[in-house]
C-alpha positions as a Python dict, from the first residue, in 0.01 Angstrom:
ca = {
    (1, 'X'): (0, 0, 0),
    (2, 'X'): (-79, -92, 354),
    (3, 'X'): (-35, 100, 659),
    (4, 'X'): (-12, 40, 1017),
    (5, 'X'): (-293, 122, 1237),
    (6, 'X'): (-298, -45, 1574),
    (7, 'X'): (-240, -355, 1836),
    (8, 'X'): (-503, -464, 2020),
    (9, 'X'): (-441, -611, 2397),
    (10, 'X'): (-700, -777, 2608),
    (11, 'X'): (-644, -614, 2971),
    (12, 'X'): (-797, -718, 3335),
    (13, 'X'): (-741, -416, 3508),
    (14, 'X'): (-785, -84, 3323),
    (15, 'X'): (-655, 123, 3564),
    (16, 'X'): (-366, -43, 3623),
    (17, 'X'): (-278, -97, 3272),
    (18, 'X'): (-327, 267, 3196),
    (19, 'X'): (-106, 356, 3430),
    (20, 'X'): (131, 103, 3329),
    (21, 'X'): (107, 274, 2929),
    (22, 'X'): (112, 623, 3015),
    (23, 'X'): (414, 516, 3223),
    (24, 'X'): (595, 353, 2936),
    (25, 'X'): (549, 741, 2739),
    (26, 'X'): (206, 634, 2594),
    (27, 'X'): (-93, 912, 2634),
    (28, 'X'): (-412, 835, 2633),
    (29, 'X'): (-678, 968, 2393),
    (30, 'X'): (-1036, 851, 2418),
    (31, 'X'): (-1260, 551, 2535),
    (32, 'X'): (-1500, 386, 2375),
    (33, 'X'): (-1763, 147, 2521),
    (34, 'X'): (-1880, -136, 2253),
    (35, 'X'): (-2280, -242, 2360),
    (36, 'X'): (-2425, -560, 2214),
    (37, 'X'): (-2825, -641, 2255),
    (38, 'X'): (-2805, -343, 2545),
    (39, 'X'): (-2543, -463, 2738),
    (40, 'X'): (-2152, -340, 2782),
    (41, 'X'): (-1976, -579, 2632),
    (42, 'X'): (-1679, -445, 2647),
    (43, 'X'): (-1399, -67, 2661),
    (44, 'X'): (-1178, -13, 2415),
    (45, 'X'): (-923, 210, 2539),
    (46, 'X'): (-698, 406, 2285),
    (47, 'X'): (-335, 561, 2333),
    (48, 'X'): (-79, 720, 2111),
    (49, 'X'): (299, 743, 2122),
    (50, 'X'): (484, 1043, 1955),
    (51, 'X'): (345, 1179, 1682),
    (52, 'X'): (142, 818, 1613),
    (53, 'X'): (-225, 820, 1694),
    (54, 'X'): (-474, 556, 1820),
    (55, 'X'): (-141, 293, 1802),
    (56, 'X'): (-252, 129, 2098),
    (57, 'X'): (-608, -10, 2210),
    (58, 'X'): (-666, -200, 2545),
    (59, 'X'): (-970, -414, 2536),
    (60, 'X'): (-1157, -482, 2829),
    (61, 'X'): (-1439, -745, 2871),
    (62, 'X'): (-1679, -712, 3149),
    (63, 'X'): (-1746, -1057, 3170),
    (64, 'X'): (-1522, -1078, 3419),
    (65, 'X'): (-1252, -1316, 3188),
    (66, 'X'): (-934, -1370, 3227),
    (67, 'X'): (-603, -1438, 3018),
    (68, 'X'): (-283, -1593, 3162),
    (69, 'X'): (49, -1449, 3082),
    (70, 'X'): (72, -1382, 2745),
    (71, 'X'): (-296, -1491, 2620),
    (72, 'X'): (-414, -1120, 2636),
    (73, 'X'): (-288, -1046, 2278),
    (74, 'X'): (-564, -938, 2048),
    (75, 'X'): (-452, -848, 1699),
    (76, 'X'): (-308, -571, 1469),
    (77, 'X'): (-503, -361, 1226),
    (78, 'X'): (-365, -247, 897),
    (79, 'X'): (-529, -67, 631),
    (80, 'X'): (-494, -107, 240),
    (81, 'X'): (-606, 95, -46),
    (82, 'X'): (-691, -270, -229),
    (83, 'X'): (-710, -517, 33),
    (84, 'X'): (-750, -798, -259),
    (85, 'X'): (-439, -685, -416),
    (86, 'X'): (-231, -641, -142),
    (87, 'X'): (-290, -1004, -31),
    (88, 'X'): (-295, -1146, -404),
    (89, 'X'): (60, -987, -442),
    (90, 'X'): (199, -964, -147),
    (91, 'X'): (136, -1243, 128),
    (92, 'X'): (-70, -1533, -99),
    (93, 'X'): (272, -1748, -35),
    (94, 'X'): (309, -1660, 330),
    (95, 'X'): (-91, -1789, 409),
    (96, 'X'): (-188, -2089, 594),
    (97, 'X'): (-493, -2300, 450),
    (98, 'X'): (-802, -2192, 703),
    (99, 'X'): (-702, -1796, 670),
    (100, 'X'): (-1022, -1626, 585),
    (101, 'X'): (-1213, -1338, 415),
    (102, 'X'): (-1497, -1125, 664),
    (103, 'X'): (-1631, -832, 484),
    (104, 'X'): (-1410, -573, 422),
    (105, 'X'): (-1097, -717, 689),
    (106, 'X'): (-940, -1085, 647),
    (107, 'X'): (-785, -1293, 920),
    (108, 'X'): (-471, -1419, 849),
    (109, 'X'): (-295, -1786, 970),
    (110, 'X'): (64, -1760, 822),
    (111, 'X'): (306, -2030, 876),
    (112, 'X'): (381, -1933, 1285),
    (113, 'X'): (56, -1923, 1390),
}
């Protein structure tokens, strides 16, 4: 059994893209700053809609990057009770040679990319 935990966006402008969310009906719950060797790397911001929590997370980088239209898209997190079954018995024939195992979460290349 898997279930649906969250999308991941790369944003630019947190401000702006809060207001954006919260505009579309989405609230905002919490922040949370991710530090590597001492330094801000970068903000995760989290946002729920209806009864859903933590559905959305904005991700900004303080290196000053940016993404062109429709590069900002980061990923979506699941969660499974057996992660090895769920991907022996559900989406082995839907994988891509080059998909790959880290730790306890697995990227995924199916057929579209």
């Amino acid at each position: 059994m898997a279930d649906f935990l969250h999308t991941m966006v790369r944003i630019t402008d947190p401000q702006r893209s809060r207001a954006f969310y919260e505009a579309l009906g989405f609230r905002f719950e919490r922040d949370l700053d991710i530090v590597r060797n001492g330094e801000k790397e970068a903000t995760n911001y989290f946002f729920s809609l209806g009864d859903d929590a933590s559905v959305l997370e904005l991700t900004f980088n303080h290196d000053g990057r940016s993404h062109d239209l429709g590069t900002g898209y980061g990923h979506n997190a699941i969660a499974a009770d057996d992660l090895d079954e769920t991907l022996a018995g559900r989406l082995t024939n839907l994988l891509r040679p080059g998909s790959r195992r880290l730790l306890n979460n697995v990227e995924l290349t199916t057929g579209s990319g």
